[in-house]
C-alpha positions as a Markdown table, in Angstrom:
| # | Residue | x | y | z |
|---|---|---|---|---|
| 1 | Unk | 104.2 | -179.1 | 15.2 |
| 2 | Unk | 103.8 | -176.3 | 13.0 |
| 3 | Unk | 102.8 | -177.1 | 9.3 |
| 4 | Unk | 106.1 | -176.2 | 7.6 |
| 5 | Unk | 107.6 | -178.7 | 10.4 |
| 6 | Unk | 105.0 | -181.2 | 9.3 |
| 7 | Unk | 106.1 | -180.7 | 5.7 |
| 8 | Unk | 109.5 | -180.9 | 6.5 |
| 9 | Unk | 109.0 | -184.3 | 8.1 |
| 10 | Unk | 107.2 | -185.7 | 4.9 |
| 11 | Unk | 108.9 | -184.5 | 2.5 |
| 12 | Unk | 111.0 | -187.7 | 2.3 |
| 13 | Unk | 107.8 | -189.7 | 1.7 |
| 14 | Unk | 107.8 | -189.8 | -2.0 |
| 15 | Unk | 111.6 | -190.5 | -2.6 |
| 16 | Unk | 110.9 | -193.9 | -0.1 |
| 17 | Unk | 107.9 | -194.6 | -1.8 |
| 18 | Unk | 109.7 | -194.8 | -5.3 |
| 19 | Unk | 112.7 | -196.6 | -3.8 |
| 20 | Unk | 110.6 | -199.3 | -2.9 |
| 21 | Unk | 108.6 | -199.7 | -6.2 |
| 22 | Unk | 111.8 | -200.7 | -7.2 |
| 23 | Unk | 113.6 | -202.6 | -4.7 |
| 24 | Unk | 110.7 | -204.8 | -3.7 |
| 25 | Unk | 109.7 | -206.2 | -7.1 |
| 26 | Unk | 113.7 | -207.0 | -7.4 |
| 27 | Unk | 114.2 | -208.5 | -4.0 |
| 28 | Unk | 111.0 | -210.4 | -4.1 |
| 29 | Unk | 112.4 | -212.2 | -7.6 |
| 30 | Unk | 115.3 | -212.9 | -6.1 |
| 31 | Unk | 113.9 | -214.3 | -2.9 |
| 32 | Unk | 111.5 | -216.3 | -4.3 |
| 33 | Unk | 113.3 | -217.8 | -7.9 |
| 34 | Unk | 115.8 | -218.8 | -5.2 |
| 35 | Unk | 119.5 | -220.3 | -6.1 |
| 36 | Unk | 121.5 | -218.1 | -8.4 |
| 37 | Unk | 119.7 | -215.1 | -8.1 |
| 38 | Unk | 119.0 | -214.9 | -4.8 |
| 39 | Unk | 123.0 | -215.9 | -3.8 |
| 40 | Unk | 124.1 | -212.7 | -6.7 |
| 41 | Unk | 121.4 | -210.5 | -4.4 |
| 42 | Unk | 123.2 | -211.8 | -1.1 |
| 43 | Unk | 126.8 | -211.1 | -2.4 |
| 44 | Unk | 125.9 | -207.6 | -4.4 |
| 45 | Unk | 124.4 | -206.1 | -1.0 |
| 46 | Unk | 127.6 | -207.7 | 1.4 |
| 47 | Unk | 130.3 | -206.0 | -1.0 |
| 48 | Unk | 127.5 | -202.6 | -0.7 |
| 49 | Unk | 127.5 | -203.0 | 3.1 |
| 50 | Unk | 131.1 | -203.8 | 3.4 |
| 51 | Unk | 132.4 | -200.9 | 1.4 |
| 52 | Unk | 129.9 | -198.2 | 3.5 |
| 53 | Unk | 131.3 | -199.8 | 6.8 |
| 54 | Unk | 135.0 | -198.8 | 5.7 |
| 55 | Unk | 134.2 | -195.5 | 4.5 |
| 56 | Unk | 131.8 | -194.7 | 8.5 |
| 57 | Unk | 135.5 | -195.9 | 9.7 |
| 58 | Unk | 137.3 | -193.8 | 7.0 |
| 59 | Unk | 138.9 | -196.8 | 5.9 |
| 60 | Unk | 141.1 | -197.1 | 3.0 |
| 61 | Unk | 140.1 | -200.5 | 1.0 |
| 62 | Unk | 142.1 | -199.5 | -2.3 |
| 63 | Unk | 144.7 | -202.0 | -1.7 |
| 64 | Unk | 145.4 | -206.0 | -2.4 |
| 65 | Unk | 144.2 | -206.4 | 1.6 |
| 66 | Unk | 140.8 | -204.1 | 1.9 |
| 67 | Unk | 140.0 | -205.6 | -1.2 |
| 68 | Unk | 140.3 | -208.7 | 0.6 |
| 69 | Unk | 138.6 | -208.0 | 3.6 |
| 70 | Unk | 135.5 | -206.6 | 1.1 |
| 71 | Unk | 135.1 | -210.1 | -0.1 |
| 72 | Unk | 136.1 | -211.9 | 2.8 |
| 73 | Unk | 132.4 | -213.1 | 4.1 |
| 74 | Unk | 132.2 | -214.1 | 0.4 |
| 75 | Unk | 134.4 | -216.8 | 0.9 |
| 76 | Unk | 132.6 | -218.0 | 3.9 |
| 77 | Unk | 129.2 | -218.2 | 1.7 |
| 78 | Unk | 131.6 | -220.1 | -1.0 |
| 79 | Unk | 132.0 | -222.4 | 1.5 |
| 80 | Unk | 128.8 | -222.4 | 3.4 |
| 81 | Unk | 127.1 | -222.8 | -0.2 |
| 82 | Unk | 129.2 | -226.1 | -0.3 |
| 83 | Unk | 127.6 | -227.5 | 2.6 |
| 84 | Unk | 130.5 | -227.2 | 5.4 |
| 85 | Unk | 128.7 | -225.0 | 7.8 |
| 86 | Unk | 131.6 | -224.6 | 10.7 |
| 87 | Unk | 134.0 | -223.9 | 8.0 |
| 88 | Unk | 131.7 | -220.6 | 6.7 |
| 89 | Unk | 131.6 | -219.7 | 10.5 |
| 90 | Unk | 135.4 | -219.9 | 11.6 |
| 91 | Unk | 136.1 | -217.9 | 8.2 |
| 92 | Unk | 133.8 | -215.1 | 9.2 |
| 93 | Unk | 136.0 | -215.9 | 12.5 |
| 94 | Unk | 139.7 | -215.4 | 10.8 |
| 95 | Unk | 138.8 | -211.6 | 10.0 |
| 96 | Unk | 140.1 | -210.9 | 13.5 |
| 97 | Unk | 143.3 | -210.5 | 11.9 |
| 98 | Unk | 142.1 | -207.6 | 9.3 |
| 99 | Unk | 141.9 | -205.6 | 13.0 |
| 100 | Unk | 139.1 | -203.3 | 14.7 |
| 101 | Unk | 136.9 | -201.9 | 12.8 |
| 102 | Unk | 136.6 | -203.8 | 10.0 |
| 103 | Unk | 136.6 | -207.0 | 12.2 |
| 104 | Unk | 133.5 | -206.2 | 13.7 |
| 105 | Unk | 132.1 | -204.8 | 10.0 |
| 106 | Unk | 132.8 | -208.6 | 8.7 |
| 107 | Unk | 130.7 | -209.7 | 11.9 |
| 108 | Unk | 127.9 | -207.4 | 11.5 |
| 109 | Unk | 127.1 | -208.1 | 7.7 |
| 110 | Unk | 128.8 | -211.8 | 7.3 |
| 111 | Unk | 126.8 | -213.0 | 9.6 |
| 112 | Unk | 123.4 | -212.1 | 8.7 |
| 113 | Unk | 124.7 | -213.3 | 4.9 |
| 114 | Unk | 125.2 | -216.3 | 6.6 |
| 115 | Unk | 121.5 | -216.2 | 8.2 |
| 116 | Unk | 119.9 | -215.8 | 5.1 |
| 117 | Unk | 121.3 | -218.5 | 3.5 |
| 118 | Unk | 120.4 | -221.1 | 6.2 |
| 119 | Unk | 117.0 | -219.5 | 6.0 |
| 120 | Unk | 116.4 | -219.6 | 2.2 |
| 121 | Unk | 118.1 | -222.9 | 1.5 |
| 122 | Unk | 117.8 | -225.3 | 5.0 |
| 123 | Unk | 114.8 | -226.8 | 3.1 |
| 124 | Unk | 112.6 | -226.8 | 0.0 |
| 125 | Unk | 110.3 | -224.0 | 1.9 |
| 126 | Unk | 112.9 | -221.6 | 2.8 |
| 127 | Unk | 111.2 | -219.4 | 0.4 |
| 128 | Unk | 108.5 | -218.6 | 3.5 |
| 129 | Unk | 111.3 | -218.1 | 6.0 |
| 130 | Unk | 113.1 | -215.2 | 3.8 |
| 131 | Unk | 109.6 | -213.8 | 2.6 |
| 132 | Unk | 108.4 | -213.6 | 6.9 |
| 133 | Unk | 112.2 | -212.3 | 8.2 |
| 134 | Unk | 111.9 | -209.7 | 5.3 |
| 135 | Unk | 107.7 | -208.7 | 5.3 |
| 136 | Unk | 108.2 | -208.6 | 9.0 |
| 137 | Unk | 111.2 | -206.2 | 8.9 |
| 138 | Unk | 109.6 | -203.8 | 6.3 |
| 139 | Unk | 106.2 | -203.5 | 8.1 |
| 140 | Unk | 107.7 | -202.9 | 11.3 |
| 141 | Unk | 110.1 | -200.1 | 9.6 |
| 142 | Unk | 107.1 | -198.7 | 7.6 |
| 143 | Unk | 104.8 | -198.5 | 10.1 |
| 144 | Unk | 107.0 | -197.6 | 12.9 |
| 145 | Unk | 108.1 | -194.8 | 10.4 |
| 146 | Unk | 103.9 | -193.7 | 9.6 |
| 147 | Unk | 103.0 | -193.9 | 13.3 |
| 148 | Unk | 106.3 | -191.9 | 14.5 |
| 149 | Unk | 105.0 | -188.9 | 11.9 |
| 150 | Unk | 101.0 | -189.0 | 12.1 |
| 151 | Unk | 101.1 | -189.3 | 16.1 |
| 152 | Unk | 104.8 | -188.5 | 17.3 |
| 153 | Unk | 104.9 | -188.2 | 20.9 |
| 154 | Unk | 107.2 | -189.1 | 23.5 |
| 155 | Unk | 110.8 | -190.0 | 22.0 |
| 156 | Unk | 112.0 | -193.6 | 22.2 |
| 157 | Unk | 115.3 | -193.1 | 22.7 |
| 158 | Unk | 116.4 | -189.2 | 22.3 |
| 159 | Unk | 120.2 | -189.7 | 22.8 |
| 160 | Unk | 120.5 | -192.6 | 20.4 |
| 161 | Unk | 118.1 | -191.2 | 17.4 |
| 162 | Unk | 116.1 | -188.3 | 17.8 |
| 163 | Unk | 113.4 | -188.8 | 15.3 |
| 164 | Unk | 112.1 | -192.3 | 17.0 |
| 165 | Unk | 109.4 | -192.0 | 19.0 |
| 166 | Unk | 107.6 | -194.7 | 21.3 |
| 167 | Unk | 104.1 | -194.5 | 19.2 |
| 168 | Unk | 106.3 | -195.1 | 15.8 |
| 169 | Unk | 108.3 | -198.4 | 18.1 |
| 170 | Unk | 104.3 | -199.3 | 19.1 |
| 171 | Unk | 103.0 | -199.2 | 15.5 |
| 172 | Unk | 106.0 | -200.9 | 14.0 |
| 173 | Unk | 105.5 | -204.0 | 16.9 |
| 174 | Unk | 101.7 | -204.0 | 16.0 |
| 175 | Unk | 102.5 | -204.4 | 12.1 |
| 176 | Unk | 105.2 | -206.5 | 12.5 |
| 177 | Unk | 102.6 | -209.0 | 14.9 |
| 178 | Unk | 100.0 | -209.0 | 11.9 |
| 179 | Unk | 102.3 | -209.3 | 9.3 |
| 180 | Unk | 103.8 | -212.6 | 10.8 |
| 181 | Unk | 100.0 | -213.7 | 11.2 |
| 182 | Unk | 99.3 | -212.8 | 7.5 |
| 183 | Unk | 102.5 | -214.8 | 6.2 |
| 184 | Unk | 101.6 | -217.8 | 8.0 |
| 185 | Unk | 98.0 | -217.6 | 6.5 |
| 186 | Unk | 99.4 | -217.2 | 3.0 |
| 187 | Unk | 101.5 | -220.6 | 3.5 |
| 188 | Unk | 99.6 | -222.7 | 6.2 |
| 189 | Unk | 96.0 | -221.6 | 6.1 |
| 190 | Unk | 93.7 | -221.5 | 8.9 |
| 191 | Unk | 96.5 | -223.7 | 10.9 |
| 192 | Unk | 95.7 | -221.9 | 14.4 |
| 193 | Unk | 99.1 | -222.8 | 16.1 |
| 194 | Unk | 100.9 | -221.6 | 13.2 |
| 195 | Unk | 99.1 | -218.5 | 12.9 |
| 196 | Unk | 99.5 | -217.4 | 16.6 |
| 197 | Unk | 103.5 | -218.6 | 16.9 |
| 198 | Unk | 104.2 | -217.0 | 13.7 |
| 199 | Unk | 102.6 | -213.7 | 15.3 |
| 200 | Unk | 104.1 | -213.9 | 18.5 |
| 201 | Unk | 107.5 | -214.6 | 16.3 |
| 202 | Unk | 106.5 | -211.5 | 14.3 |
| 203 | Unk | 106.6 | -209.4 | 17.0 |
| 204 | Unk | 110.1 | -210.8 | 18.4 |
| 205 | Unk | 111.7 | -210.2 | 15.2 |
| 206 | Unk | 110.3 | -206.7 | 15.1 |
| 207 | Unk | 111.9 | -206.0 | 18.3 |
| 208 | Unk | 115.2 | -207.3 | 17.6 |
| 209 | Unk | 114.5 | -205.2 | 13.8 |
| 210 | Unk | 114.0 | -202.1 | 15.9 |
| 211 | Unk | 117.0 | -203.0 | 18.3 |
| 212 | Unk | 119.2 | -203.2 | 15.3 |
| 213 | Unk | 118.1 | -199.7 | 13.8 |
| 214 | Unk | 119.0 | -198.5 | 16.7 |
| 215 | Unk | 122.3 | -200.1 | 16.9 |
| 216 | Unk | 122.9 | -198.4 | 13.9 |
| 217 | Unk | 121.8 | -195.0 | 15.0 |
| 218 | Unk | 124.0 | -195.2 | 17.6 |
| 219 | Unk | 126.8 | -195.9 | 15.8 |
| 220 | Unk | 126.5 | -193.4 | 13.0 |
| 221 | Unk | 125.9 | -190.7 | 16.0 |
| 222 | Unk | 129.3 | -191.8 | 17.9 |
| 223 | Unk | 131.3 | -191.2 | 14.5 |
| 224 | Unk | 129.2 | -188.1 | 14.0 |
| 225 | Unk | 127.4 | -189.0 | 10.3 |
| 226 | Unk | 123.8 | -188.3 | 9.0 |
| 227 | Unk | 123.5 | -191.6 | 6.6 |
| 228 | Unk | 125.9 | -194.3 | 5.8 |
| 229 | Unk | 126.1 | -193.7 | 1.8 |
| 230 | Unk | 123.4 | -191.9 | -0.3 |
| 231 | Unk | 122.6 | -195.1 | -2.5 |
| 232 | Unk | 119.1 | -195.2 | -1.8 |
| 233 | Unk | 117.5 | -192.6 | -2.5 |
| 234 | Unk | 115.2 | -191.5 | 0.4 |
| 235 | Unk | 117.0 | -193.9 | 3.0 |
| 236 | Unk | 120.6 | -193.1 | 2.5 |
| 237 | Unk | 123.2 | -196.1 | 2.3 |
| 238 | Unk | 122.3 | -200.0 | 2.1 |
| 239 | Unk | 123.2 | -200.0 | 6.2 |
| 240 | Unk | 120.4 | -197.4 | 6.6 |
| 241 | Unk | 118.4 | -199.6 | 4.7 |
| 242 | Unk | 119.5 | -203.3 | 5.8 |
| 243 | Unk | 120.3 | -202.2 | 9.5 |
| 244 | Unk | 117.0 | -203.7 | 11.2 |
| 245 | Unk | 116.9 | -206.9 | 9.0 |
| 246 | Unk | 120.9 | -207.8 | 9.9 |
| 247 | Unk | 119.4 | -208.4 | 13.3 |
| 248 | Unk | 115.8 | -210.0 | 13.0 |
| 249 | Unk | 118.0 | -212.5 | 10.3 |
| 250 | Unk | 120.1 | -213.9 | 12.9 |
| 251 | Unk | 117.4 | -214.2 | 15.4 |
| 252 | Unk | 114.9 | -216.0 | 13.0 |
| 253 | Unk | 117.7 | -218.3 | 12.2 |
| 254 | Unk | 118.8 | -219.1 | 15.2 |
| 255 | Unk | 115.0 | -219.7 | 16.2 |
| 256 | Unk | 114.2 | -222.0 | 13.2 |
| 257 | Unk | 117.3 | -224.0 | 14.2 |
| 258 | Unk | 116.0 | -224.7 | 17.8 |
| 259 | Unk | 112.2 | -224.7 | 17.5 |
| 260 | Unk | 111.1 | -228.3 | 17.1 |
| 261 | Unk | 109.4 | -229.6 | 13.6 |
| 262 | Unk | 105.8 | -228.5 | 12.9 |
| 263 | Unk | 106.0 | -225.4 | 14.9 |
| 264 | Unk | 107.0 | -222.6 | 11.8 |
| 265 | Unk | 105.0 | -222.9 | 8.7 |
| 266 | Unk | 108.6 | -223.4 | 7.0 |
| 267 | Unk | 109.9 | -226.6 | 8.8 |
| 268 | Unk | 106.4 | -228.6 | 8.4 |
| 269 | Unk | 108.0 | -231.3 | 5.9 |
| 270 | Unk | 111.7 | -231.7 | 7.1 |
| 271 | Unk | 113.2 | -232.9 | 10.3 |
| 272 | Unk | 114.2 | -231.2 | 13.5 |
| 273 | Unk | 118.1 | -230.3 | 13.5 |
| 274 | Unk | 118.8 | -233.4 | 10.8 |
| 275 | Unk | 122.6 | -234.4 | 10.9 |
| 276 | Unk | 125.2 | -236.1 | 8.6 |
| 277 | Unk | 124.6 | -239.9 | 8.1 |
| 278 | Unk | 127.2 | -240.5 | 10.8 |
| 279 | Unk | 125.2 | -238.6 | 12.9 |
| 280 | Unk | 128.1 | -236.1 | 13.8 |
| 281 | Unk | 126.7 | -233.1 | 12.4 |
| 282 | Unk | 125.2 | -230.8 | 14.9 |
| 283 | Unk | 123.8 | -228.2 | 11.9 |
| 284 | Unk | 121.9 | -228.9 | 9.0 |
| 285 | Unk | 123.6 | -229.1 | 5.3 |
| 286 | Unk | 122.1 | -226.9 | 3.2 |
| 287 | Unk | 121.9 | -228.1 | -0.9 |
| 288 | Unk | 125.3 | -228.0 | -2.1 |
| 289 | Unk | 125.0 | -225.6 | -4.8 |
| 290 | Unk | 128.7 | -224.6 | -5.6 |
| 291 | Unk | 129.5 | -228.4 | -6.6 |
């Protein structure tokens, strides 16, 4: 690589270094204040994401019903947030009927929404399970990102994205593996079971966070597009930016749901898959915070 061409590759750097000086601060308020501000952060980024996937799909939403299907997974948190869990899942469901595309768009964001809330507000600790899905995701983006540019090498996956190389994928699994061990540390201490499942879980969540960048780099190369808005400064649009952590959401979820008590340093003081005093519940209640 030449040292214009090595220029050229970091010359993005400083644009995604001030991006995050100012998203982290914010999302790390809202994540660990909880509630309110949390719930607004949830809701600003799904109408973000929503209103990017129209316009990859050259969608027109400037009528009663694309207005409607931008706020549709809302509803479904409305509901989820008022503790009727199948309910905010067969809503997410009913968008069938706004057709393909947007269908699928109302899959691929509302359900992650739906992820992070059972993660943040399935107990009083939820705090840890949004603070390792999100620390996890941005370590193995970073690093996979550092790696890919200091060492480059073979490419990953040439005919999906071009720029992703198998030492950035390596570096982004290793960071992702010590950041889960560094959460648990934070929260659990010197707990040795905690500290190697939350690593090994670290470096699952960074695959399926790699998995869904690509995802997304697939899909932005089938409809022939660079970036999926230019809201972010040095990343491009909230999909370029969220892409990985849609994935490694729904996969952490669906792992705290079925991993019994005691073994995730954010399920130590509640109950394995508690269920409605009549027992009929299958899913947790989350606090009923709409009331």
């Amino acid at each position: 690589m030449t040292k214009e061409n090595k220029k050229s590759s970091w010359q993005d750097l400083p644009l995604r270094i001030a991006s995050a000086v100012v998203i982290i601060p914010l999302a790390a308020f809202c994540i660990i204040d909880g509630e309110i501000p949390f719930v607004v952060l949830l809701c600003c980024l799904t109408i973000g994401l929503m209103i990017e996937w129209a316009n990859l799909f050259k969608k027109n939403i400037k009528s009663f019903l694309g207005v409607l299907w931008v706020l549709w997974p809302l509803a479904a948190y409305a509901v989820l947030l008022k503790g009727a869990w199948y309910s905010a899942i067969v809503i997410l469901g009913l968008a069938m009927f706004f057709g393909q595309p947007l269908w699928l768009g109302t899959a691929v964001i509302g359900l992650p929404g739906l992820a992070l809330l059972w993660l943040r507000f399935m107990n009083a600790s939820g705090m840890w399970a949004i603070l390792f899905v999100v620390a996890v995701v941005i370590a193995s983006d970073s690093f996979a990102y550092l790696f890919g540019k200091c060492f480059g090498g073979p490419k990953l996956i040439p005919s999906v994205s071009p720029g992703k190389t198998w030492s950035g994928a390596i570096g982004g699994l290793i960071a992702a593996t010590c950041t889960g061990i560094i959460i648990a540390w934070i929260a659990s201490g010197n707990n040795v079971n905690n500290l190697m499942i939350s690593g090994v879980l670290g470096l699952f969540t960074g695959i399926f966070s790699q998995i869904g960048d690509l995802l997304e780099s697939k899909l932005k190369r089938m409809l022939g597009v660079k970036d999926s808005g230019n809201i972010i400064p040095g990343h491009g649009g909230l999909l370029d930016r969220l892409d990985a952590l849609l994935m490694a959401s729904v996969f952490v979820a669906i792992v705290s749901i079925f991993i019994p008590q005691g073994m995730l340093i954010w399920q130590q003081d509640n109950k394995w898959m508690p269920t409605q005093p009549d027992g009929t519940e299958f899913l947790p209640q989350m606090p009923i915070l709409i009331k």
